[in-house]
N, C-alpha and C positions, 0 to 999 in steps of 0.2 A: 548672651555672651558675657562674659567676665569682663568689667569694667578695668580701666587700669589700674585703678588705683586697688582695688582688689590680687590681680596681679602680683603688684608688690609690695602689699602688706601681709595677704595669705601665707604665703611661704614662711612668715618670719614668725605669725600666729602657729603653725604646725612645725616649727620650730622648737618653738616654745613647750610646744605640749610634748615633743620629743625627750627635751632633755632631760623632765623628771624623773622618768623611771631609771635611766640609765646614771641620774645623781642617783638615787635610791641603791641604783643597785652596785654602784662603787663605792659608796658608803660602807654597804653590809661586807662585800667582800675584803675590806680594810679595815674592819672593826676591832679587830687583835694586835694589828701591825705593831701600836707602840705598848701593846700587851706582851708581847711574845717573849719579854724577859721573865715572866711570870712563871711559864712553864717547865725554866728551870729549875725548879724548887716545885714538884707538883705535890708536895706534903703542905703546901702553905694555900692549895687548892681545894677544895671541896670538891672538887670537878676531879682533882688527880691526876690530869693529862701532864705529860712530859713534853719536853720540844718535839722529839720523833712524832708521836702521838699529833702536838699541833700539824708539826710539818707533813703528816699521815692527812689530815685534816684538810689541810689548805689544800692540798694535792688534788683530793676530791670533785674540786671544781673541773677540773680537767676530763674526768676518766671518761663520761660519755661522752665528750666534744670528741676526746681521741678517739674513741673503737666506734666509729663509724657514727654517728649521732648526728655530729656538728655538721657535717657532708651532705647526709640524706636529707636534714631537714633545710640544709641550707637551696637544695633540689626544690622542696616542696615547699620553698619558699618563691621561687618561680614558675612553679605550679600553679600554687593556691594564691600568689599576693600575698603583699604583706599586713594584709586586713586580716586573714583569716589567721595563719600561720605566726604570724606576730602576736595575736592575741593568747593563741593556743600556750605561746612560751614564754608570754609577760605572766600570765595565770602562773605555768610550772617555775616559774623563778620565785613567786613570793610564796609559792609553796612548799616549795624548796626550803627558802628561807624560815617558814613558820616548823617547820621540820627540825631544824638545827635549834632553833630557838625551846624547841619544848624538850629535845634530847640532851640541852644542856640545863635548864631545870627538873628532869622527870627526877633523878636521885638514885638512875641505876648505878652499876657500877660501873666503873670509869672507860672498862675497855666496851661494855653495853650502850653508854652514852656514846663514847665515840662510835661503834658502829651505824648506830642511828645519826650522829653527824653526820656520818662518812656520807651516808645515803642524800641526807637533805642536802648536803655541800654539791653534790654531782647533780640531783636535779636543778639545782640555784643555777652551779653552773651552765648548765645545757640550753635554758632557758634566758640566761642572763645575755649567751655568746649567742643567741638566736635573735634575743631580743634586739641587740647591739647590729646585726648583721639585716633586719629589718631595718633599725632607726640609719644606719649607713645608706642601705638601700634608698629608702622613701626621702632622704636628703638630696641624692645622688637624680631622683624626680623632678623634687619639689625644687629644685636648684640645677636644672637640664642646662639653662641657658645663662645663668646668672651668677654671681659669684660660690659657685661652688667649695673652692677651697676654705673660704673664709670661716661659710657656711657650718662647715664639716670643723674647722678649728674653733671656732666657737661651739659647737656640740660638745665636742672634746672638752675643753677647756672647763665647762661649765657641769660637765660630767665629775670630773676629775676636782673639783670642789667635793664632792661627793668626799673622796679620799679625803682631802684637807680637811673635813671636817671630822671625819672619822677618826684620823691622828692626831686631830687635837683636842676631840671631844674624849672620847675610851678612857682616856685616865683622868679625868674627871668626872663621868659619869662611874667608874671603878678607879674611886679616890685611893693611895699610898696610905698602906697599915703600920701599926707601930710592928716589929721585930717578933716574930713568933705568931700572930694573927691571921688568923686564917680568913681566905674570900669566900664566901656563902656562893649558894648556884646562884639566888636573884642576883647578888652584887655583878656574878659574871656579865650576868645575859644581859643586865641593864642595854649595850649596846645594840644588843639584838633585837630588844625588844623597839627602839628609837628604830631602828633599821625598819622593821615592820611597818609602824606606823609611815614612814617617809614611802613606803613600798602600796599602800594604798593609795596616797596622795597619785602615785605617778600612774598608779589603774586606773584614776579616773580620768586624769589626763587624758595617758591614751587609748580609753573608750570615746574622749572628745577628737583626737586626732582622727581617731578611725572613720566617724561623721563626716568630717571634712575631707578625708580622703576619696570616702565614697562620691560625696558632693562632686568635689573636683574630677573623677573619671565620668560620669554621667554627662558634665558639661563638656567636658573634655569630646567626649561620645559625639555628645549631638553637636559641637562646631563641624567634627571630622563628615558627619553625615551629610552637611548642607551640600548644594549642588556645584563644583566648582567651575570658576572661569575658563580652564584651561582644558584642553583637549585629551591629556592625559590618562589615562586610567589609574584608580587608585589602587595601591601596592594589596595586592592581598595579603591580609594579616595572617594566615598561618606561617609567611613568611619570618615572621614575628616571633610565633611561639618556641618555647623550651623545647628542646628535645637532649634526652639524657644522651646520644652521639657527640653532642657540644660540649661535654665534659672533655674528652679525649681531646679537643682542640685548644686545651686551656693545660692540660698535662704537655703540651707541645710545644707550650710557649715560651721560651726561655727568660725573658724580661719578667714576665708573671713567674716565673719559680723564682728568679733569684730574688723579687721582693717578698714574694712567702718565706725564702727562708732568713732573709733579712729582716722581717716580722718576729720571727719566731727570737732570733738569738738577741736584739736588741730590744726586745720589748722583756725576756727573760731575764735579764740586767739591770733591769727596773722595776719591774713589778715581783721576781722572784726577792728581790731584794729588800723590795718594802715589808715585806712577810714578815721579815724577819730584822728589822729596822733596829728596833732598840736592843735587842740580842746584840749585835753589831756595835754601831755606836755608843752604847755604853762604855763597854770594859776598850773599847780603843781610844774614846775620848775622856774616860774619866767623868762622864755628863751625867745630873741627876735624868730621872725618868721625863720630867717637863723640860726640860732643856733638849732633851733628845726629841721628845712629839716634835718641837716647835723647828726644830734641825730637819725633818723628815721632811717634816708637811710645808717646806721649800719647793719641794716637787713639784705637789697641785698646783697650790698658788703662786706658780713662779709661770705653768700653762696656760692659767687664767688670763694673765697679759699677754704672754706670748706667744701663743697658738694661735689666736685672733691674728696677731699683727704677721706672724708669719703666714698664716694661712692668705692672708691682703697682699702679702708678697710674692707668694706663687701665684695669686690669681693675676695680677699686675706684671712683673716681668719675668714668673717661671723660673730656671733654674734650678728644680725640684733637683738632680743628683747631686747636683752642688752642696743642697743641703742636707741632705742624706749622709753626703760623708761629712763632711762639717760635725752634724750631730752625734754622729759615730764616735768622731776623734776626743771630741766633749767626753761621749759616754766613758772611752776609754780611761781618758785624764782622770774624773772622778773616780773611777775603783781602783786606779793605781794608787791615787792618794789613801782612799780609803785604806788599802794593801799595809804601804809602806812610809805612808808618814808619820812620824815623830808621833809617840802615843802618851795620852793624856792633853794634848795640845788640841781645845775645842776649834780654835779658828781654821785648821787643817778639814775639819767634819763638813763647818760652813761654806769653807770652799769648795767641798766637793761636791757640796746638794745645789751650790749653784750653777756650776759644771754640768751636773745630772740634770736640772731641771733646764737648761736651754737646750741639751740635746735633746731629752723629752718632750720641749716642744715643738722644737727642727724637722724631725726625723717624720714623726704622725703628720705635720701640715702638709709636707713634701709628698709622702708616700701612699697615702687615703685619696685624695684625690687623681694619683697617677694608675689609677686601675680601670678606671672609664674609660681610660687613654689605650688600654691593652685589649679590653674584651668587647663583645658587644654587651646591648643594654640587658638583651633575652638570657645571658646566664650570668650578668652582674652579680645578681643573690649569689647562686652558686660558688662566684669567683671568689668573695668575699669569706663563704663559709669557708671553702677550701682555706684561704688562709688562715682562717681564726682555729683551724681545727691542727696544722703546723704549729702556730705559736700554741695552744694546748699540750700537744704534745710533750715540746718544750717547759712550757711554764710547770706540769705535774712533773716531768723528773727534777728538775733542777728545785723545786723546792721539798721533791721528799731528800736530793741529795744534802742540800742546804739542812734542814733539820736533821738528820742524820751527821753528819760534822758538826753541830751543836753538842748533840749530845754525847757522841762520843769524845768530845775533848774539853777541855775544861774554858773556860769562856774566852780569854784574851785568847789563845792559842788558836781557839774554832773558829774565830771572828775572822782574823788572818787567812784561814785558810778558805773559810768559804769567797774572800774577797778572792782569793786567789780563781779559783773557778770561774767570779765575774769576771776579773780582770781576761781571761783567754775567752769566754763568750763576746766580750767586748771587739777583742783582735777578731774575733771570725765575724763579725757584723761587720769593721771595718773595711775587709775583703770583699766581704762582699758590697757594700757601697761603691765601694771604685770600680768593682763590676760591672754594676748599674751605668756609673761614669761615663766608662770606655763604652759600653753596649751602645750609650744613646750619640757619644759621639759619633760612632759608627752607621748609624740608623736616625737620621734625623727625622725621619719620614713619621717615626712611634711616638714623635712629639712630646717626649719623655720631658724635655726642658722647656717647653712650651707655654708661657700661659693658659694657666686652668679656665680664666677668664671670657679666653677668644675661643 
């Protein structure tokens, strides 16, 4: 039997080996963010990509999560475990990755390179949102009875360092040229290549998580075996298992859709947004290109503190809707500022990312843990993909729209108006929060504001 003290230091050990890949793999997907002014000018590229083109790009992560990928595999991740089916899409994510990385040094031509992006960016993605939908899973395990939320905000949290690193590294790893200087393909990929490397690190990890997982069901196994005190019979386990009819019970559920689609539109708001970071922030603040990384990457490191400490707060006294709209109301404030205030005025930029970054860590500590709260354990995976495969949705248009209103308008003007698109995804997040609200006021029973804790 599992001693205590194993108990509760294992968790924190398979913790640990969770969050690398998923730094690894927030890294790589944010490795252009405070690039992305660059491809306004794609004559000053060797690569030649234009914003639409990036925005074409970035899109990519989406396309198989959307047309059915992220769904099935999210299935056959309650099929198979997250041992098998986890490893299968930690593999296609850095392969993915080593995909993009070669299609932006091979030296075809620009709409060639990109197509072979396009391809590595969708297996990155499919693999990245599988792999993320696994490390959720086996948290949501390894943390059944224990501070879950914390748990799951600290994953976050230390995932999303990934990001802060990425916006603050890229333009230093792709140092500012003098006027007329063109970026080589190595100069580009520099980031990509640092992405790779960080993307083995977290293979090896979780081939060591995998070990310990296995461990842990075997003991797991043989407690459940021993003979028990009580008169009882023990629940037969097909009871247990997946069955793809448990889908339709999750399409029914109204508290589960309206946080998928309050997934979809407020994680859209942020993450479609960081895409395209210093495209933005630039020409509205008037900010060199390091002034802007260090503006952005507010976000990360503002989750780093406080996704843990909110995640402590729903596991201790709940109130999950509460902060859900809270976070929302943040989200909104930030893109209106962003929208409509006074341009050229940096201190307007910094208010907004710290606006953005407490809603960012509100909304994920509140809303990842309250899905346990909604489904059973047997199609959690499931539950989980079903949302990530929404916000995909979501995330691929609003960033082919976003790069597409780059390009088509000249910079201050396209800034504005893409804010303006945030600014209404914000309001429909908002709604639907106070949705959430009233549902769980209505229904106490769904423990919506409940201690994640008890």
């Amino acid at each position: 039997m599992t001693s205590p003290f194993n108990k509760k230091i294992l968790p924190w050990l398979a913790l640990a080996c969770l969050v690398v890949p998923m730094f690894a793999s927030y890294f790589f997907d944010d490795m252009f963010s405070t690039l992305s002014h660059l491809f306004e000018n794609p004559s000053l590229l060797e690569l030649g990509w234009n914003s639409a083109d990036y925005g074409l790009y970035t899109s990519g992560y989406s396309v198989l999560c959307v047309f059915g990928g992220l769904v099935i595999c999210g299935m056959l991740l309650d099929k198979w475990g997250v041992r098998i089916t986890g490893s299968i899409f930690v593999g296609m994510m850095a392969g993915g990755a080593a995909l993009v990385a070669w299609a932006i040094t091979s030296g075809l031509a620009p709409k060639a390179s990109l197509r072979i992006a396009y391809i590595g960016c969708m297996l990155f993605g499919l693999g990245s949102e599988i792999a993320g939908v696994a490390v959720t899973r086996s948290i949501a395990k390894w943390f059944k009875d224990g501070p879950m939320a914390f748990a799951m905000g600290l994953q976050l949290a230390i995932a999303r360092l990934g990001t802060a690193f990425a916006l603050v590294m890229s333009p230093r790893l792709v140092a500012a040229k003098a006027p007329g200087e063109v970026y080589s393909l190595m100069e580009t990929a520099r980031p990509a290549f640092l992405g790779l490397g960080l993307m083995a690190a977290g293979m090896i990890l979780w081939a060591l998580f995998v070990a310990m997982d296995a461990r842990f069901d075997r003991k797991d196994s043989s407690v459940a075996s021993l003979p028990q005190n009580d008169s009882k019979p023990q629940n037969d386990s097909k009871e247990e298992q997946f069955r793809f009819s448990d889908v339709l019970g999750l399409l029914k559920n109204k508290q589960f859709i309206m946080i998928a689609l309050l997934c979809v539109f407020f994680y859209s708001s942020i993450i479609s947004f960081k895409k395209f970071a210093s495209a933005i922030l630039i020409p509205r603040f008037e900010v060199p290109v390091e002034a802007a990384s260090w503006m952005v990457s507010m976000l990360p490191f503002s989750t780093v503190i406080f996704a843990p400490l909110f995640g402590i707060m729903v596991d201790k006294i709940g109130k999950g809707t509460r902060w859900m709209v809270a976070g929302a109301i943040l989200a909104l404030v930030a893109h209106v500022l962003l929208a409509f205030a006074p341009a050229g005025v940096p201190f307007y930029g910094y208010m907004s990312m710290v606006f953005l970054g407490f809603g960012y860590s509100l909304v994920p500590a509140a809303m990842w843990p309250s899905v346990p709260k909604l489904v059973p354990a047997k199609v959690l995976g499931t539950a989980y993909a079903l949302i990530y495969w929404v916000q995909n949705l979501g995330l691929m248009l609003f960033k082919m729209f976003a790069g597409n209103i780059l390009a088509d308008r000249e910079a201050a003007p396209g800034a504005v108006a893409v804010e303006i698109m945030f600014v209404t995804v914000c309001v429909i997040a908002l709604l639907l929060s106070i949705g959430l609200r009233r549902s769980s006021a209505k229904k106490p029973e769904l423990r919506l504001d409940a201690p994640s804790g008890k």
